[in-house]
Structure formats: structure tokens, C-alpha cells
N, C-alpha and C positions, 0 to 999 in steps of 0.2 A: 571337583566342583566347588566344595566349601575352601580350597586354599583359594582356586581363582575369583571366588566371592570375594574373599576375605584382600585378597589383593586388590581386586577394585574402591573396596569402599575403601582400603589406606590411602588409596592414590587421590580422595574427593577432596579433603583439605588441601592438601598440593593445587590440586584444581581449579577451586575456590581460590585462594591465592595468587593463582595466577591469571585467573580472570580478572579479579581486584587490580590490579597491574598492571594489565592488556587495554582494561574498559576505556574508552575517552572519556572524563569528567568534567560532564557539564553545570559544575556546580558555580563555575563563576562567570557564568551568560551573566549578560544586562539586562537587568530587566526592562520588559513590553510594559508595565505597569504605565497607562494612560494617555501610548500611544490610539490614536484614532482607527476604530475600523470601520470599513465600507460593508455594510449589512447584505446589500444587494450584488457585489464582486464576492463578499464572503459566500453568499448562496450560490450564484455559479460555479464558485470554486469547488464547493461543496460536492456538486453532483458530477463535474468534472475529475472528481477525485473517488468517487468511488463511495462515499459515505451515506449514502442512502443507500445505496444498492448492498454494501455488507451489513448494515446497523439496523437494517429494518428484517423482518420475519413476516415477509409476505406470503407466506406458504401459511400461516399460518393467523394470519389476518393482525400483524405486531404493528403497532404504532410507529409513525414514523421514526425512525433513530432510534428506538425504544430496547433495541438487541436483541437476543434470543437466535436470531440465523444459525442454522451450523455448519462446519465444513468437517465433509469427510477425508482425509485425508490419511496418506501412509504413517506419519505420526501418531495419528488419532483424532478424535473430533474438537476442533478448535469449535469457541463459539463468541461472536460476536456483544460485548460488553455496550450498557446503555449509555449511549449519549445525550440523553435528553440534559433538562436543568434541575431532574428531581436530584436532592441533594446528598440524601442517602445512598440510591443504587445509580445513578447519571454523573454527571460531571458537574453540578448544581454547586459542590462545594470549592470545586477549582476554581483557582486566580489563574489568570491568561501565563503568568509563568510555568505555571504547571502544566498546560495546555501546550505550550512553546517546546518544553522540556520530553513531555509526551510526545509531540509529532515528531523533532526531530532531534530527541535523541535513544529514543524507547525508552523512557524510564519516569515508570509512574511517580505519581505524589508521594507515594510511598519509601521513594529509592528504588523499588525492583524492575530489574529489565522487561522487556513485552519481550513475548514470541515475534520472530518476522514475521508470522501470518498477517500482524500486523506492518503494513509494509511501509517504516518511518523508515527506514532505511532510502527509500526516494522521497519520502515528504520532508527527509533531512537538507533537501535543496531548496525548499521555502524560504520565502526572505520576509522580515519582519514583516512588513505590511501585508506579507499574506499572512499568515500568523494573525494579527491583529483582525482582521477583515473576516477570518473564518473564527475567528473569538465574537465580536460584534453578532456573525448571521446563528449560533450558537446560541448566544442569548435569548434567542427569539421561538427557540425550540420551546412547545409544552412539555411541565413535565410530567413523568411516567412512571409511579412509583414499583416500577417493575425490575425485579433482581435478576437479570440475566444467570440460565447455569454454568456451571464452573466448565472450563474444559476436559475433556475424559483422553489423559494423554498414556501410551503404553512408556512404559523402562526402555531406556533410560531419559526419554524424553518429560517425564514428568518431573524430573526434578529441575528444578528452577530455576537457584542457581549456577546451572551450565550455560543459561542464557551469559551469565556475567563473561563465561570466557569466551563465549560464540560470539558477541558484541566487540569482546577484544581481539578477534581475528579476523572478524568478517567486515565489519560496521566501521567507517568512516566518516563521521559530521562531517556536511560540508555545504555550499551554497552555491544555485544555479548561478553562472558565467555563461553570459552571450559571447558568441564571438564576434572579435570587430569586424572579420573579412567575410562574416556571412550576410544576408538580407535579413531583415526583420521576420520575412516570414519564416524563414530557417531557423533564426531563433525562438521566434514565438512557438513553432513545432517542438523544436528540440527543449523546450519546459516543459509543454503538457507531455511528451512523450518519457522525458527521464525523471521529471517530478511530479506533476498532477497524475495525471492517468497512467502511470506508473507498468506501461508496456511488457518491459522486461519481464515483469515479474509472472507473467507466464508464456512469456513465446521465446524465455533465454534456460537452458539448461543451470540444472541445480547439482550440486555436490550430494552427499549423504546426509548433511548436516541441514541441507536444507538454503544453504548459501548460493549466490547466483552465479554463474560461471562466464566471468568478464573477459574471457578469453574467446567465447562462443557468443556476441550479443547478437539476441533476436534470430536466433539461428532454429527455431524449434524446440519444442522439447514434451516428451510426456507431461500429460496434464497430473496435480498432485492433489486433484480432486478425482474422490473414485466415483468410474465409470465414464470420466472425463475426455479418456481418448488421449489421441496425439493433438499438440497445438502446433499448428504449422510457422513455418519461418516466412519473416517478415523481413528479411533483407532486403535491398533494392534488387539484388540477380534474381532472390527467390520470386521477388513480388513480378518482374519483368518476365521469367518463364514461366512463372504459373496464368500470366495473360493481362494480369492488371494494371491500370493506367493511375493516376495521381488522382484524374476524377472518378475513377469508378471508387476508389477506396476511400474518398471522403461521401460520396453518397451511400454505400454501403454504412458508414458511421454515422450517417445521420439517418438512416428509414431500416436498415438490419438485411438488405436484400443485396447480393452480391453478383460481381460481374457477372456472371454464369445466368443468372436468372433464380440461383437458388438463395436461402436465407439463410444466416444465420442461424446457426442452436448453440444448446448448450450455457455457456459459461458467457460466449460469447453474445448471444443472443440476448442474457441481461446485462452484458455493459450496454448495447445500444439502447435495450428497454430504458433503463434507471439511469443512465449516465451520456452516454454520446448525445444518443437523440434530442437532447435539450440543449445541446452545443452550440455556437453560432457558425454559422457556414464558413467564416472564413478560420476559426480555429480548427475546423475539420479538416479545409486544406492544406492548411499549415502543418497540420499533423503528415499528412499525407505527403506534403511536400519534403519534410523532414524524413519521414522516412524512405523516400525513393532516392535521398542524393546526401544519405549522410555517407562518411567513408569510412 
């Protein structure tokens, strides 16, 4: 027991070192510094991505953005950091670089990598102007002189970090690409679904590490929230024999009630609360479209 301890912890600098090696470094981005954003696309974007719905502690009656939510998960209990503009415990003291640098490359003001619960890993396909646009609607947020708590993670996941090498194995920066041979609305789907609203990240199988399995997209997978259940597969074959049409599944994301006549729960049940249901009709379809005919 104490030699295979004692062999792990030699092997941590190695580790550390090669995570340092692996990371992508985004130390020499251009800066956003006064480009223009759009307050009211940044707000849409906003709720289209998920950030009210993880950043807020509705259970618990939290201010908007304000943090504190937790997720249970086989890791351990992540918990949702304040967004507001209080400057101390919010984001109050970040410049939009930092902001840019956070989405889409996990890596706070500080230098240290974020957990994927934070999932930049798809908001790494954001292109300046969205950036910009959810910096502007940000600004507008009160703030919350509220310190979100720490996350309560088990070994070996608490140590931090491992994120450096996990980023250098798993994590690729990169930026949404339309394709010229699709319709507009194929591509309009296929951003919110592989950047904004960020699909995969629970209806595509995960590794041990917690990394997403791009070999398996959208195919299902246990949920990695306990008590969460199976998330089913959203393929085009899956979605065609389990009964649904292009239109049942964008009105299902816009009201929470499903071809069948039944509703939504769960996990799912507050994306269409805090997130879809404020969508416009034709990016539901889009979604929807996207995913019945991607290949």
C-alpha cells in the first residue's frame, strides 16, 4: 500500500509536466479589448447556453447568476461559481480577455484550468462577437456579494492540477465552421447544438476521465448526475424509431411536453424551463433539423 502510494505521488511531477506540454496556450489570443457587444443577442445567447440555468440556486431561492447550485455527480459535488459583476466573488473584476480566455479555453484569470463540468470545451467554438455580445449582456448583471462554495471533490479528482493534463489530452480550442454544402438552417442547428446548448454533453458517452466519447456522438449515455438515469440517444435512426418527427422535437423544446403526450423531467425538464423555452421558434427547428439529418 505505502510503496504503491509512494509511487503515485513520484509519478505527479512527471504528470504536471506533462500536462504543461500537452495544454494548448492561449496566452497569445488577440485581444477583444473594445470590440462592440450586443447586450440583447448576448442575453439570448445567454440562456441559450445554459447559464442561468447552472449559475442560478433556484432550489434555494439564489440570485440570478449569483452561483451556489450543486451537481452531484460520481466525481463529486461540483458547484456552480458567481457570475454576477460583484468584484470580489463574481466576475466584476474580469476584462472581456479574461472572459474570452475562460469560455473558450478553461482557464481562469488566474492561469488554472476549470473542471469540464464547466463545459468551454463547446463554448470553445464561440467566435468573437459572441464573446463580445455575452461580455456586453454580463455587464448588466446586479451584483451579488455572494461566495459560491468550493467544490467537495473525492481523490484523485481533487487535485487540480490533473486538469492541466486532461486539457492536454482531451481539449482542443477551436471555432464553429459552417458548412458551404449545408442550408442555413443545418448550420444555424449545428452551432447551437455543438456550441451554445452544448447537446453532447449529456446524450454522448464519457470515458473515466470524464472526457466525451467522439467516437459514440449523441448515442446515449448514463446521466453523471446522481439519480439522473439513462439519457437517451438522439441520433437521427434513434430519434426516427423511438417515433419523433422534426416538429414534435422542436415543440417539445420549446413547452417541455413530448411526442408521446408525456413531459419532460429531470435534468431535462430544466433545460426547457431556464433555457430552450425562451428560444425562438425557428432556432428550435434548426436544432431539430440538425439533428435528424446530420451524418
Amino acid at each position: 500500500m505505502r510503496k504503491g502510494l509512494a509511487l503515485s505521488l513520484g509519478l505527479i511531477p512527471l504528470l504536471v509536466v506533462a500536462g504543461i506540454s500537452l495544454r494548448p496556450e492561449p496566452a497569445e489570443l488577440p485581444s477583444l479589448d473594445g470590440l462592440s457587444g450586443d447586450i440583447k443577442r448576448g442575453a439570448y445567447l445567454a440562456r441559450a447556453s445554459g447559464c442561468i440555468a447552472c449559475h442560478t440556486d433556484f432550489a434555494n431561492g439564489g440570485a440570478a447568476l449569483a452561483g451556489g447550485a450543486a451537481l452531484e455527480t460520481p466525481f463529486g459535488r461540483f458547484v456552480a461559481p458567481n457570475l454576477t459583476t460583484d468584484p470580489e466573488h463574481g466576475i466584476g473584476g474580469w476584462s472581456i480577455d479574461d472572459f474570452s480566455r475562460a469560455l473558450r479555453h478553461g482557464i481562469s484569470p488566474q492561469g488554472e484550468p476549470y473542471y469540464p463540468a464547466f463545459p468551454y470545451t463547446f463554448y470553445t467554438r464561440f467566435s468573437d462577437q459572441d464573446i463580445a455580445d455575452l461580455w456586453a449582456a454580463f455587464q448588466t448583471v446586479p451584483p451579488v456579494a455572494r461566495k459560491a462554495p468550493q467544490h467537495q471533490l473525492g481523490f484523485p479528482y481533487n487535485l487540480r492540477f490533473g486538469l492541466t493534463l486532461w486539457q492536454g489530452l482531451y481539449f482542443e480550442p477551436q471555432r464553429f465552421q459552417a458548412e458551404a454544402d449545408k442550408s442555413e438552417a443545418y448550420n444555424r442547428g449545428a452551432y447551437l447544438v455543438t456550441a451554445a446548448s452544448h447537446c453532447a454533453a449529456c446524450h454522448t458517452p464519457r470515458n473515466l476521465l470524464g472526457a466525451i466519447d467522439h467516437h459514440a456522438p449523441f448515442s446515449g449515455a448514463g446521466s453523471l448526475l446522481d439519480g439522473g438515469g439513462q439519457v437517451p440517444p438522439i441520433t437521427p435512426q434513434a430519434l426516427t424509431r423511438n417515433g419523433w418527427t422534426e416538429l414534435d422535437l422542436a415543440y417539445a423544446l420549446q413547452t417541455g411536453v413530448k411526442h408521446d403526450g408525456d413531459a419532460f423531467g429531470g435534468s431535462m425538464g430544466e433545460v426547457v424551463r431556464e433555457g430552450t423555452g425562451f428560444m425562438r421558434k425557428e432556432d428550435l427547428r434548426a436544432i431539430a433539423h440538425y439533428l435528424f439529418n446530420r451524418e
